[in-house]
VOBA-1610 file (N, C-alpha, C; in pm, whole numbers, padded with zeros to 5 digits, always signed):
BEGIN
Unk-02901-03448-02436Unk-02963-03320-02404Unk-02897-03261-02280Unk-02864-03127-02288Unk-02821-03070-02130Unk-02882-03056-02049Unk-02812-03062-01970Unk-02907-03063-01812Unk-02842-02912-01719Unk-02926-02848-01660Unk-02891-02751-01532Unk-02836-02815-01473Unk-02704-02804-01377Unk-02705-02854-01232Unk-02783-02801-01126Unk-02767-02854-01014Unk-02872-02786-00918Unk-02833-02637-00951Unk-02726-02597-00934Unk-02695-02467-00945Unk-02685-02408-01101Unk-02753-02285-01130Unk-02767-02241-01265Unk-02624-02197-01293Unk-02498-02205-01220Unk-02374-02154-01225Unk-02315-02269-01319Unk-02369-02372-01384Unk-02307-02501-01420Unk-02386-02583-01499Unk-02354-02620-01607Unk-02388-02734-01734Unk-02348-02824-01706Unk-02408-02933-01730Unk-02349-03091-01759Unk-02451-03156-01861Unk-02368-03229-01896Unk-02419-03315-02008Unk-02350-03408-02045Unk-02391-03490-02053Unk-02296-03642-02095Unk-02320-03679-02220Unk-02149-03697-02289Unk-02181-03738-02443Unk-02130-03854-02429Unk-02218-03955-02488Unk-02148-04116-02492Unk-02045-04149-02314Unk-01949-04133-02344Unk-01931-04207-02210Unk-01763-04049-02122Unk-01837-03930-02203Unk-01748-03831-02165Unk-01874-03670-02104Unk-01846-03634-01980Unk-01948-03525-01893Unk-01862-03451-01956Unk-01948-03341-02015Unk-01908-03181-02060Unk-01956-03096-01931Unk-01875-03042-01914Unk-01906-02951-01770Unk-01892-02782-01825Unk-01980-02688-01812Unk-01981-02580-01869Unk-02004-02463-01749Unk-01890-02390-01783Unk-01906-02278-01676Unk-02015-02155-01740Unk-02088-02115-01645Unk-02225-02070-01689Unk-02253-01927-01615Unk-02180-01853-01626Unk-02208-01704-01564Unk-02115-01611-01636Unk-02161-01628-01813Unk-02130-01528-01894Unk-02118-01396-01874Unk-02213-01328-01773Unk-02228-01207-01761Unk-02129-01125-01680Unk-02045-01214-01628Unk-01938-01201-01535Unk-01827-01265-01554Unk-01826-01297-01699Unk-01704-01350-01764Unk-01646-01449-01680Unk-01749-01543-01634Unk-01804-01645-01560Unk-01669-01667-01463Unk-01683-01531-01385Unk-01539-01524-01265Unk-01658-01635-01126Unk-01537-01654-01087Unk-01566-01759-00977Unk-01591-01724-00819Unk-01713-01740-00806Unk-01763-01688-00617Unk-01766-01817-00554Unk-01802-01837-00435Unk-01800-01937-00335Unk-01909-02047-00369Unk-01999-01985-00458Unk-02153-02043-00480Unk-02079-02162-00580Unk-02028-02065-00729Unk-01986-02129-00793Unk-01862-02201-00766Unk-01786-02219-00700Unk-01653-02319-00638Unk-01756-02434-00575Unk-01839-02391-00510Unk-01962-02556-00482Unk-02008-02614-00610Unk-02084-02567-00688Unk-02142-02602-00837Unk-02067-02688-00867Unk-01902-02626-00899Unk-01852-02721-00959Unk-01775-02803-00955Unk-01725-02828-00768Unk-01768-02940-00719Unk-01841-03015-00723Unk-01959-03004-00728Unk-02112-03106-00766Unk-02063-03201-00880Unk-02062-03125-00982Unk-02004-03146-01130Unk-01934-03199-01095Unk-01817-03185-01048Unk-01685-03297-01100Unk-01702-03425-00992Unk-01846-03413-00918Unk-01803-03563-00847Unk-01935-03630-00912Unk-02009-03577-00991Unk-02098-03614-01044Unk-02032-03691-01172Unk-01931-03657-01210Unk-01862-03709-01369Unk-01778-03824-01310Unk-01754-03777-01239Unk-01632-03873-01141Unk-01717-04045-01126Unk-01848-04023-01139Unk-01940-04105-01070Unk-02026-04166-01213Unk-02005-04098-01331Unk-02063-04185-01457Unk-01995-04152-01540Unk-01859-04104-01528Unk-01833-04081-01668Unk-01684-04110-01745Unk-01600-04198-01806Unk-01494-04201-01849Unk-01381-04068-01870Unk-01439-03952-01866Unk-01342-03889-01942Unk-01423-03733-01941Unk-01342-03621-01899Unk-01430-03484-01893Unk-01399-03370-01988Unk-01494-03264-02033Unk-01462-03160-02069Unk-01477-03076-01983Unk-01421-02942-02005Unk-01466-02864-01912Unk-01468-02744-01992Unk-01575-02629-02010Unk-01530-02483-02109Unk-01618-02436-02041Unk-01642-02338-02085Unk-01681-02151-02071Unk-01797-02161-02152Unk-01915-02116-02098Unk-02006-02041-02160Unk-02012-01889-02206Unk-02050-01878-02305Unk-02028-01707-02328Unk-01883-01683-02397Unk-01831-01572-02387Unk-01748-01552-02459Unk-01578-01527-02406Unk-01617-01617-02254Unk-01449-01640-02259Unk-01471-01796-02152Unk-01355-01810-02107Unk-01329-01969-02022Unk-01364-01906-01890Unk-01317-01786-01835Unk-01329-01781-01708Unk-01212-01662-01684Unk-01221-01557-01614Unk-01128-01441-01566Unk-01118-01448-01463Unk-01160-01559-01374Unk-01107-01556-01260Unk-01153-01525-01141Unk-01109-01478-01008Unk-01174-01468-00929Unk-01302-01361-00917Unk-01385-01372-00839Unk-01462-01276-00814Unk-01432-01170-00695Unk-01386-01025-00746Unk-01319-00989-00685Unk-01470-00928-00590Unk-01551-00900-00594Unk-01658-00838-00562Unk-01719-00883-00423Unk-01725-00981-00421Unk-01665-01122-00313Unk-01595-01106-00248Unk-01453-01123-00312Unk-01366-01158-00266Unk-01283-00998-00144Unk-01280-00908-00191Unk-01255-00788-00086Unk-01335-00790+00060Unk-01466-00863+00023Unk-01512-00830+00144Unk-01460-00970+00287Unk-01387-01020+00236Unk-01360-01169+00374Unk-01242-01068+00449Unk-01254-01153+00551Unk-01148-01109+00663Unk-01047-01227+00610Unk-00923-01195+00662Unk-00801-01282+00659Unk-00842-01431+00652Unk-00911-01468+00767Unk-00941-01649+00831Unk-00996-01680+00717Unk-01175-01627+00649Unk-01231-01659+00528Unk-01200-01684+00397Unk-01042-01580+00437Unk-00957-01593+00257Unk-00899-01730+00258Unk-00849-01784+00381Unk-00801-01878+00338Unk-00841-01992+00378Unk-00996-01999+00434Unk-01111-02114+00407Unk-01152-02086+00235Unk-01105-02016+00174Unk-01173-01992+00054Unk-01090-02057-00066Unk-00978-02056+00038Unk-00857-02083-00101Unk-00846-02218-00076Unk-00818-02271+00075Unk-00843-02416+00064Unk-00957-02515+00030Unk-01039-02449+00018Unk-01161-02502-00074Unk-01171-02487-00184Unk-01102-02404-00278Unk-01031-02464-00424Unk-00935-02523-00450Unk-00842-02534-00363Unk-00736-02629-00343Unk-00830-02755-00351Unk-00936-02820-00222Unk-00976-02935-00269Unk-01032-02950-00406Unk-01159-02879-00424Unk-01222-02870-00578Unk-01116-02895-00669Unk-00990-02830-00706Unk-00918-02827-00778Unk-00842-02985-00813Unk-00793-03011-00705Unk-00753-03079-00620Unk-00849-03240-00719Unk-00965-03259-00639Unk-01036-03349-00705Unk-01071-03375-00820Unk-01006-03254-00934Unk-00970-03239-01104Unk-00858-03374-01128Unk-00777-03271-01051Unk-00591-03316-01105Unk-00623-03481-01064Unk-00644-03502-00914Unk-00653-03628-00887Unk-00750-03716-00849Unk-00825-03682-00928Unk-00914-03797-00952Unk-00913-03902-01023Unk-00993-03990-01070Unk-01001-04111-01155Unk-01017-04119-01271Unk-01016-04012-01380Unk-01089-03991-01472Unk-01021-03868-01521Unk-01002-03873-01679Unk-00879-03731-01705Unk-00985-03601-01774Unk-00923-03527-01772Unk-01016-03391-01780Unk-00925-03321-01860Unk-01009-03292-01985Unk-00945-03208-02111Unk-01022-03082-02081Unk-00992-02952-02088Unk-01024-02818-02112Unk-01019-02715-02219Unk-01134-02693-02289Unk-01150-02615-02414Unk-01132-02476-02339Unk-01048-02386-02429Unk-00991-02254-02371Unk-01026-02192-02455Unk-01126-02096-02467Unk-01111-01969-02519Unk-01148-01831-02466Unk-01116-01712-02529Unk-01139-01573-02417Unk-01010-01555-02326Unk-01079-01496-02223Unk-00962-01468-02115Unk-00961-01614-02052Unk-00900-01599-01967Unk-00849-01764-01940Unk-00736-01683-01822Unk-00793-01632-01690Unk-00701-01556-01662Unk-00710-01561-01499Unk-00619-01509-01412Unk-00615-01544-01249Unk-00649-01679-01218Unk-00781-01699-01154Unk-00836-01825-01138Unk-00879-01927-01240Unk-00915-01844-01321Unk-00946-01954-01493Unk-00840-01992-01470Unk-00694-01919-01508Unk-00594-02035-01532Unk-00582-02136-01459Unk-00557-02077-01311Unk-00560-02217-01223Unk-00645-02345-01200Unk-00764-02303-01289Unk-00894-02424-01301Unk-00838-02508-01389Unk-00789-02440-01520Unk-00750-02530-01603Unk-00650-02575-01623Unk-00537-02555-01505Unk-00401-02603-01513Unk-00393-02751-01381Unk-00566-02736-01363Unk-00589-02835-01262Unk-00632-02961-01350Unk-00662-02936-01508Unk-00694-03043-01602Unk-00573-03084-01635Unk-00593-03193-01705Unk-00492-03301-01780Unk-00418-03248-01928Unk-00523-03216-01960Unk-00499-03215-02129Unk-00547-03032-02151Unk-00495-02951-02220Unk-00569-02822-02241Unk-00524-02793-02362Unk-00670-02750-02425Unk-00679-02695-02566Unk-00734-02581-02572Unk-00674-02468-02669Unk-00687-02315-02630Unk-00716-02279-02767Unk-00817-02233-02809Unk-00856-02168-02920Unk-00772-02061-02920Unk-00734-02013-03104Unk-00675-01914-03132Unk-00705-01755-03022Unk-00794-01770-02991Unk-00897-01665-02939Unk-00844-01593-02807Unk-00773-01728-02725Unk-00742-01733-02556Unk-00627-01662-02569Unk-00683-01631-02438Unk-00553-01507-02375Unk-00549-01548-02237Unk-00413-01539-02188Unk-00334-01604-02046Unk-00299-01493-01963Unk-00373-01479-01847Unk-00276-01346-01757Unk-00309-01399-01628Unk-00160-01333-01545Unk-00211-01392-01349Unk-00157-01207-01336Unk-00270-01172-01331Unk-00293-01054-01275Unk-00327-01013-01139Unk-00270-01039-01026Unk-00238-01043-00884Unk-00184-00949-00878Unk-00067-00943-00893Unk+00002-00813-00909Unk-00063-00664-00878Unk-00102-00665-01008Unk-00199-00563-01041Unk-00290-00531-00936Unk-00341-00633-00889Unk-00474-00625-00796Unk-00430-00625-00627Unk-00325-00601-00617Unk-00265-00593-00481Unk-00264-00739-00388Unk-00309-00868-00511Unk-00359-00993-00383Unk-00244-01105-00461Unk-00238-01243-00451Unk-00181-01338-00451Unk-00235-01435-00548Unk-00192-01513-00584Unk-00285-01634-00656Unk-00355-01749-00515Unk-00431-01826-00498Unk-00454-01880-00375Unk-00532-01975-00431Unk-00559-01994-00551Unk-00620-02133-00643Unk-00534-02241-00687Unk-00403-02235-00648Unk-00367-02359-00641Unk-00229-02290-00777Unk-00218-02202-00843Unk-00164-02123-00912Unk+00054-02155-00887Unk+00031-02132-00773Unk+00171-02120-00724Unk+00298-02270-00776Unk+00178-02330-00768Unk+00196-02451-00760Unk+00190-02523-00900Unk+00091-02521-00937Unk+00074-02594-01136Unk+00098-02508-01219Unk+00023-02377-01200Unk+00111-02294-01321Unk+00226-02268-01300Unk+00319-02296-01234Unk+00453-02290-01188Unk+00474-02418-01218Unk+00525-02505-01240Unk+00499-02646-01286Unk+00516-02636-01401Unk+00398-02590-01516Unk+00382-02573-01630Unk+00480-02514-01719Unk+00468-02360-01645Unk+00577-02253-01717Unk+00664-02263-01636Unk+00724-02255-01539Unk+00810-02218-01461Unk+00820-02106-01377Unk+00854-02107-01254Unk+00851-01989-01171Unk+00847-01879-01175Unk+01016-01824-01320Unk+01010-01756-01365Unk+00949-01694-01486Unk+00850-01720-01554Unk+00754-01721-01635Unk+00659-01667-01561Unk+00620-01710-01464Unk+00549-01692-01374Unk+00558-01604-01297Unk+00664-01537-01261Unk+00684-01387-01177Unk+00676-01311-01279Unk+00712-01319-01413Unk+00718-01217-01506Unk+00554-01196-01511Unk+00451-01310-01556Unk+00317-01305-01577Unk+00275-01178-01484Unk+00303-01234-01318Unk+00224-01144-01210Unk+00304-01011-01183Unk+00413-01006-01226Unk+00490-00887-01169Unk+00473-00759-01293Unk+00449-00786-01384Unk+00473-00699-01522Unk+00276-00692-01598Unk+00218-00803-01505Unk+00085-00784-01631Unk+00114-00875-01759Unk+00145-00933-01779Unk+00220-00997-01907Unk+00112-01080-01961Unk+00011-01022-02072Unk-00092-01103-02103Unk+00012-01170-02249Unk-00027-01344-02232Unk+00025-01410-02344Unk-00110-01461-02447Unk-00027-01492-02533Unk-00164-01573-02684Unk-00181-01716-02665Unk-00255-01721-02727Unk-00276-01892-02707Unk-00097-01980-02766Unk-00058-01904-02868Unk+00058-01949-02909Unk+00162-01965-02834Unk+00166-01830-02697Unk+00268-01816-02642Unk+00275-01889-02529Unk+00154-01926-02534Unk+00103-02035-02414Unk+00162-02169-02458Unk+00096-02197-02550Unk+00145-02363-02632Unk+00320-02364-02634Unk+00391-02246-02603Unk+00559-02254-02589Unk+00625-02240-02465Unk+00484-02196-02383Unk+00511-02199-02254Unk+00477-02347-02195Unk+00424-02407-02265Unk+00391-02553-02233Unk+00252-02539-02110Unk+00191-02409-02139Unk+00046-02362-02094Unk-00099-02465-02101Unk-00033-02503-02218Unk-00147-02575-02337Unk-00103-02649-02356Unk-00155-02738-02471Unk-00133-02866-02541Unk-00159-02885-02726Unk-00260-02828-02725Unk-00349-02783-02853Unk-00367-02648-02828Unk-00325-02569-02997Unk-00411-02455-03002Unk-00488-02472-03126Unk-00610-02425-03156Unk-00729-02447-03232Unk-00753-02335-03322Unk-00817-02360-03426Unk-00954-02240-03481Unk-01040-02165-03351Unk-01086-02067-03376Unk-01179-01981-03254Unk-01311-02080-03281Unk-01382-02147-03228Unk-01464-02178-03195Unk-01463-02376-03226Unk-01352-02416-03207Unk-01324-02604-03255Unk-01301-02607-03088Unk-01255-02563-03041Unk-01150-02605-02912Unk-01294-02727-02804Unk-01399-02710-02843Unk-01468-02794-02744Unk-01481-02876-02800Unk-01525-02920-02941Unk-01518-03035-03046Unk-01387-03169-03007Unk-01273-03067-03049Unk-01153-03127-03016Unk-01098-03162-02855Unk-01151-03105-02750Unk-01171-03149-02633Unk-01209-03299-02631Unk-01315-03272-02716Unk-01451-03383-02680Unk-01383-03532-02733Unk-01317-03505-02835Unk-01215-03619-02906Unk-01091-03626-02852Unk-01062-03566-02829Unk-00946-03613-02716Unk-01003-03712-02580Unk-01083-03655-02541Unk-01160-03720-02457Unk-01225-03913-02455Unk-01252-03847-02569Unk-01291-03987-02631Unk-01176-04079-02647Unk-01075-04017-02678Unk-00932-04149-02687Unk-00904-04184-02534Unk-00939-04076-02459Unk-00852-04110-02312Unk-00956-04194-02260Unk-01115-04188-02252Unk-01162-04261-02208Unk-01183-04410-02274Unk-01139-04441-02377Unk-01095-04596-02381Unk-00992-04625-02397Unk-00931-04585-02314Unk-00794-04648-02221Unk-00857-04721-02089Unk-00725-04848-02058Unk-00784-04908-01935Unk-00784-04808-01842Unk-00918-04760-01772Unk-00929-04728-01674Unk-00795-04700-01567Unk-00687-04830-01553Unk-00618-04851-01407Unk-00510-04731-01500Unk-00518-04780-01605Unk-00361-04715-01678Unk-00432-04521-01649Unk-00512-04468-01701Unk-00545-04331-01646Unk-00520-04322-01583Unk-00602-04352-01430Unk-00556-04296-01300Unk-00399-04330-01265Unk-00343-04455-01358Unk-00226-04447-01321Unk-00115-04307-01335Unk-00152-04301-01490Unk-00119-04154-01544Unk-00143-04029-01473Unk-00284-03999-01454Unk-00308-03881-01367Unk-00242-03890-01238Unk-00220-03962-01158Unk-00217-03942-01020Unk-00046-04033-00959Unk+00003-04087-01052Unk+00149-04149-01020Unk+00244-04034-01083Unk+00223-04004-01229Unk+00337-03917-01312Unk+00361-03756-01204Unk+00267-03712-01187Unk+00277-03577-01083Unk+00357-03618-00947Unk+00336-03733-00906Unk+00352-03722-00778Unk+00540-03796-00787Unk+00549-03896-00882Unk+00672-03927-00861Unk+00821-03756-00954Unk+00718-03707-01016Unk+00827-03563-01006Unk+00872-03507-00957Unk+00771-03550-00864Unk+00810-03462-00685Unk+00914-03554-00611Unk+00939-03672-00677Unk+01044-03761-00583Unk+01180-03770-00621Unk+01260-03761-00571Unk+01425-03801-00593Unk+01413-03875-00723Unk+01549-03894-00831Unk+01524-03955-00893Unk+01545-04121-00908Unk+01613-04188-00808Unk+01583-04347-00757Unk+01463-04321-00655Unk+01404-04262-00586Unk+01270-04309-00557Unk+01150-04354-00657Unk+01131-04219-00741Unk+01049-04208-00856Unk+01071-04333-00923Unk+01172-04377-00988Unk+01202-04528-01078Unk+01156-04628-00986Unk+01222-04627-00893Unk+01151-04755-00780Unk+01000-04761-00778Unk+00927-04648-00758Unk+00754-04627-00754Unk+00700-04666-00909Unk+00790-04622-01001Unk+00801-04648-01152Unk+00785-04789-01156Unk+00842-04888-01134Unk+00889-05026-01117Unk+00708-05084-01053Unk+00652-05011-00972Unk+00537-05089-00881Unk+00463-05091-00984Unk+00409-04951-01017Unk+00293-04882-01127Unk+00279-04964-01215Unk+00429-05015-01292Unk+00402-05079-01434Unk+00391-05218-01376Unk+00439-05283-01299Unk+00402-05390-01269Unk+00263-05423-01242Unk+00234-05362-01163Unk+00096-05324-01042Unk-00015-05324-01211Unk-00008-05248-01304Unk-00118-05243-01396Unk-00090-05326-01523Unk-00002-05338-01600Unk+00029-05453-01682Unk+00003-05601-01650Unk-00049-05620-01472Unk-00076-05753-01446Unk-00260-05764-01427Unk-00308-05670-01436Unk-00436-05618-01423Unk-00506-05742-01556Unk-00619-05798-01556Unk-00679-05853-01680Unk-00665-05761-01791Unk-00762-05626-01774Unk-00776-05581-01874Unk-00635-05535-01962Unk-00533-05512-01890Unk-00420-05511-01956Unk-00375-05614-02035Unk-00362-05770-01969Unk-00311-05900-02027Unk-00435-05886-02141Unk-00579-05856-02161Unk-00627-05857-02280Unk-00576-05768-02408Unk-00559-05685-02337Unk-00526-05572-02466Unk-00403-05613-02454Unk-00311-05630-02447Unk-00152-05667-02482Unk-00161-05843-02552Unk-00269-05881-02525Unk-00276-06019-02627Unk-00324-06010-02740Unk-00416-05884-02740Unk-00488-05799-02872Unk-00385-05769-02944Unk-00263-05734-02924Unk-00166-05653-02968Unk-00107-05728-02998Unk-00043-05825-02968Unk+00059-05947-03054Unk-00032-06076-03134Unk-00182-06055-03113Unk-00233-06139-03178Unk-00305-06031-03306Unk-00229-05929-03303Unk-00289-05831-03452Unk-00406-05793-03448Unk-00444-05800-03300Unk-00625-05728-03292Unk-00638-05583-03318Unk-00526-05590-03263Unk-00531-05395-03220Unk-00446-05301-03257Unk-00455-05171-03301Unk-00394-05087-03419Unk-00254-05079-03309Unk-00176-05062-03447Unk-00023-05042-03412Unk+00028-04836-03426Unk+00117-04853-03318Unk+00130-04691-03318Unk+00208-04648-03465Unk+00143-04535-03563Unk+00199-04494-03701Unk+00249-04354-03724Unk+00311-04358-03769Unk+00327-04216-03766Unk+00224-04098-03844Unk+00251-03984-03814Unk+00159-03878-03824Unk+00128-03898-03973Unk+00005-03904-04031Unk-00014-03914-04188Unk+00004-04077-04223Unk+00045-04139-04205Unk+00070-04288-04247Unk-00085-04298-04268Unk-00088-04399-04370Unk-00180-04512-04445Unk-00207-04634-04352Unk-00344-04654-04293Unk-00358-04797-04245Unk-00319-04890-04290Unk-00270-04914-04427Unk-00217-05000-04497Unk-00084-04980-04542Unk-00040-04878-04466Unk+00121-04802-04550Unk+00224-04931-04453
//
């Protein structure tokens, strides 16, 4: 059953051993104020704290458009950027935390939406979603962490074209921009979240966070540093129990072998 968070800006609900986190201010095409950047903080240290594996979507009829500009005009300089480094952490405690976070996309999905969900692991975008960093336009900057992962994702230049021109993309053009991961039917994308979810959270635990929080950071390193840090990781978690179990599962025929797409359990 769902639950309110303290704040009505935010859903949670836990399915089996994965928190669905739901952005909840439809009426505002659930753009993001200071209230809601706390909310869902709450949320993600609340999942962080029972739960294997996250969703995250949109209530109403898109993922999120982004900032709240209504808000946002009125800070002085100092406040803008207590504002931005406090989605930097929030954000921040997505990407690297303990626990991987899939995002159902549909609607706009745009300024700050994007940057929420380029702060997840895994993203799935219903036929429906539409991609824009409309800064440009609006005379301001990205300051959600934008510069940085959606630049990452698409590339810089992808990325000046987005903010400099208005350049709204499709969910398709996203999935070639390497935006996404999955694109869906208009209304599957949280279903298929939820199962994705479900595979990542029974994985060993050490091997996730290994994934989330080693693969980002050794990209950023030379390429003999990165292999050297490469060298600890796999050592460091392949010696873990739960690893030596499941790798004894695996040569003692406990445990399914990787098949290709369509293959027969018995093929």
């Amino acid at each position: 059953m769902a639950e309110q968070a303290a704040s009505s800006f935010v859903t949670y609900e836990l399915q089996e051993d994965v928190a669905h986190i739901g952005l909840n201010r439809p009426e505002k095409r659930n753009a993001i104020s200071d209230a809601f950047i706390e909310a869902i903080a709450g949320a993600v240290a609340r999942a962080e704290s029972e739960a294997k594996a996250a969703v995250l979507y949109g209530h109403g009829d898109h993922f999120c458009a982004g900032l709240d500009l209504a808000e946002h005009v009125r800070k002085s300089p100092m406040e803008g950027v207590r504002s931005s480094r406090r989605w930097h952490a929030v954000f921040g405690g997505i990407e690297h935390g303990t626990i991987p976070w899939i995002s159902a996309l549909h609607g706009a999905v745009v300024g700050g939406g994007l940057e929420l969900a380029a702060a997840t692991h895994v993203r799935v975008a219903e036929r429906s979603a539409f991609f824009a960093l409309p800064e440009g336009q609006r005379g301001i900057f990205v300051g959600g962490g934008g510069s940085v992962r959606v630049a990452r994702l698409a590339g810089a230049a992808r990325m000046t074209d987005m903010m400099l021109t208005g350049r709204v993309a499709t969910a398709e053009e996203a999935e070639r921009w390497n935006l996404v991961q999955y694109v869906v039917e208009t209304g599957t994308a949280r279903a298929k979240a939820h199962e994705l979810a479900m595979i990542t959270a029974s994985n060993a635990p050490i091997s996730n966070y290994a994934v989330i929080n080693a693969l980002p950071r050794i990209q950023d390193m030379a390429k003999e540093d990165g292999l050297f840090v490469e060298s600890f990781i796999a050592s460091f978690t392949a010696t873990s129990p739960e690893a030596e179990e499941r790798l004894r599962a695996f040569l003692e025929k406990r445990a399914a072998r990787v098949r290709a797409p369509g293959a027969l359990e018995g093929g």
